[in-house]
C-alpha positions as CSV (number, residue, x, y, z in Angstrom):
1,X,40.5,2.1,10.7
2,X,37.4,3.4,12.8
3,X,38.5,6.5,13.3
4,X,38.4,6.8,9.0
5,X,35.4,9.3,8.4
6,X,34.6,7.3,5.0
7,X,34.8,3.2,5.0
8,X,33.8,0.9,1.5
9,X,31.6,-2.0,2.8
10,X,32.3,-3.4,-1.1
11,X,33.4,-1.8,-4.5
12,X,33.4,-3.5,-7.9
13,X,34.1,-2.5,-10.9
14,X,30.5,-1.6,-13.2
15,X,29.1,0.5,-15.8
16,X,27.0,3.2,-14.5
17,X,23.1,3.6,-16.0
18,X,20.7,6.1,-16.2
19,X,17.3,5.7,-17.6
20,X,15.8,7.2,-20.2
21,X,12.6,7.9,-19.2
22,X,11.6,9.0,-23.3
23,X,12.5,5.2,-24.5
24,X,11.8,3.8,-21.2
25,X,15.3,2.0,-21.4
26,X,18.8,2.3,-19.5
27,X,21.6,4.0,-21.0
28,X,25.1,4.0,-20.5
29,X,26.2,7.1,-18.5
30,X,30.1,7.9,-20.6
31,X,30.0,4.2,-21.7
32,X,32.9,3.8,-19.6
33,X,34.2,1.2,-16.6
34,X,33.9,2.7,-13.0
35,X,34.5,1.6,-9.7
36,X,31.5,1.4,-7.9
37,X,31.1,1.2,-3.9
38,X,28.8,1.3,-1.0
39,X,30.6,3.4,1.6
40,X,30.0,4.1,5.2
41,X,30.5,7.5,6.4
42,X,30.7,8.9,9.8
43,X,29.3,12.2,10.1
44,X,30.0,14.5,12.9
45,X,26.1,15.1,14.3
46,X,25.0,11.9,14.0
47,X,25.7,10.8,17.1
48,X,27.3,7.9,16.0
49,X,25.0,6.8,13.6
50,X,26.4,5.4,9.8
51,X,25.1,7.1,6.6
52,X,26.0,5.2,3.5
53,X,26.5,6.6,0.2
54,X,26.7,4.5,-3.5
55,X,29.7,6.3,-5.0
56,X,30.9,5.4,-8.5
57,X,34.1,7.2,-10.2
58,X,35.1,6.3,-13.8
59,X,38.7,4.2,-13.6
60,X,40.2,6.1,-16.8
61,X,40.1,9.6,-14.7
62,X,38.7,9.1,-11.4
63,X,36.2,11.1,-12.1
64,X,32.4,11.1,-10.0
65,X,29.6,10.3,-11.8
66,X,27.6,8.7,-9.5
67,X,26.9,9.8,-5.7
68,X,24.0,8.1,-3.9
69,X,23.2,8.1,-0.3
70,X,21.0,5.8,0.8
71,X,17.8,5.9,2.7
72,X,16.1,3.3,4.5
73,X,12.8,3.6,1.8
74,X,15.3,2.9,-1.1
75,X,14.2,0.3,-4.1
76,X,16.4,-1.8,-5.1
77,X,15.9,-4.3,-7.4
78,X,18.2,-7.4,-9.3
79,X,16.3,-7.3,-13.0
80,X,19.5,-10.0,-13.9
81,X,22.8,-11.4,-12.9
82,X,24.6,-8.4,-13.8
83,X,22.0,-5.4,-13.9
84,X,21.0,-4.4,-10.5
85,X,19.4,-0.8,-10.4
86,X,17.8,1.5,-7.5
87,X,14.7,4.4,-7.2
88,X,14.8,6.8,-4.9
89,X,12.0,9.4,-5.2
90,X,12.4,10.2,-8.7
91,X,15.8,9.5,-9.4
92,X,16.9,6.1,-11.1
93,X,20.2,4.5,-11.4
94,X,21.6,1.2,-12.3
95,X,24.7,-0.9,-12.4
96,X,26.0,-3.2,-15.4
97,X,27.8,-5.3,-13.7
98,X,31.2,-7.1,-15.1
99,X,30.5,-10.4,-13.5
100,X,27.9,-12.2,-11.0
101,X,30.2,-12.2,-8.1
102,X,30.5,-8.8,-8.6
103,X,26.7,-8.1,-8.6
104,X,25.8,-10.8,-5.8
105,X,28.8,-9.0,-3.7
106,X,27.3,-5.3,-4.7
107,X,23.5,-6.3,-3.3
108,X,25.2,-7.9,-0.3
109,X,27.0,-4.5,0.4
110,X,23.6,-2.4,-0.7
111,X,21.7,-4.8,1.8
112,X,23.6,-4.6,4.6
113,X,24.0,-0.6,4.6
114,X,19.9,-0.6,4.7
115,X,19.6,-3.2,7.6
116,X,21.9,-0.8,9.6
117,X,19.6,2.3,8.5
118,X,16.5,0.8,9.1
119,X,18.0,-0.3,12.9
120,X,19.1,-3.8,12.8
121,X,22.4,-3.5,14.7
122,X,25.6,-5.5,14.1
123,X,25.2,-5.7,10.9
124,X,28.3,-4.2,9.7
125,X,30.5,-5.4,12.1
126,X,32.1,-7.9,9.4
127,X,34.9,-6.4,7.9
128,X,35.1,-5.2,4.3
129,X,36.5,-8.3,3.1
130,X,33.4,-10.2,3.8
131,X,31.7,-8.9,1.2
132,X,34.2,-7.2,-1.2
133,X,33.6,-8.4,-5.0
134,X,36.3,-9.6,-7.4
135,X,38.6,-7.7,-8.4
């Protein structure tokens, strides 16, 4: 629905990371599954301009333990198949994904939220479908 303020361009299901800047490795955040998704909001005072936001719930108790938005200078980067993680100023977060598809379909979504930040319009006007990851 356009008229929905909030709108998933792709969720999959992931483990959420954090890194651990003493060991200089990733770390599970709760060890546990959580849906993970690139959602486009519409904000009243943007003037009809998308923010996107990377928002990850855990599935045993919906709770949030990830909330993201995105800015046109985020890094993103695809160390594997299934571990994708992101910078933004100092903050770092990652993604263990289940399965490929899921992290191919992820970046996909991640991609396309920062080619409509960074002004390349008609980017999103696929619907969700097109890049939704399995399920």
């Amino acid at each position: 629905d356009e008229g929905d303020p909030v709108r998933y361009i792709v969720r999959v299901t992931a483990v959420v990371m954090t890194r651990d800047e003493s060991s200089g490795g990733w770390l599970a955040l709760d060890g546990c599954l959580s849906r993970v998704g690139v959602c486009r909001l519409r904000l009243d005072g943007l003037q009809g301009r998308n923010s996107f936001l990377i928002h990850g719930e855990r599935l045993k108790d919906r709770q949030v333990i990830l909330e993201c938005f995105l800015r046109k200078d985020l890094v993103y980067t695809k160390a594997t198949p299934t571990f994708h993680h992101w910078q933004l100023d100092s903050r770092k977060c990652g993604l263990t994904f289940q399965c490929s598809s899921d992290a191919r379909a992820f970046d996909r979504g991640v991609r396309r939220a920062l080619e409509d930040l960074r002004g390349h319009r008609g980017t999103l006007e696929g619907t969700p479908e097109d890049i939704r990851g399995d399920t």
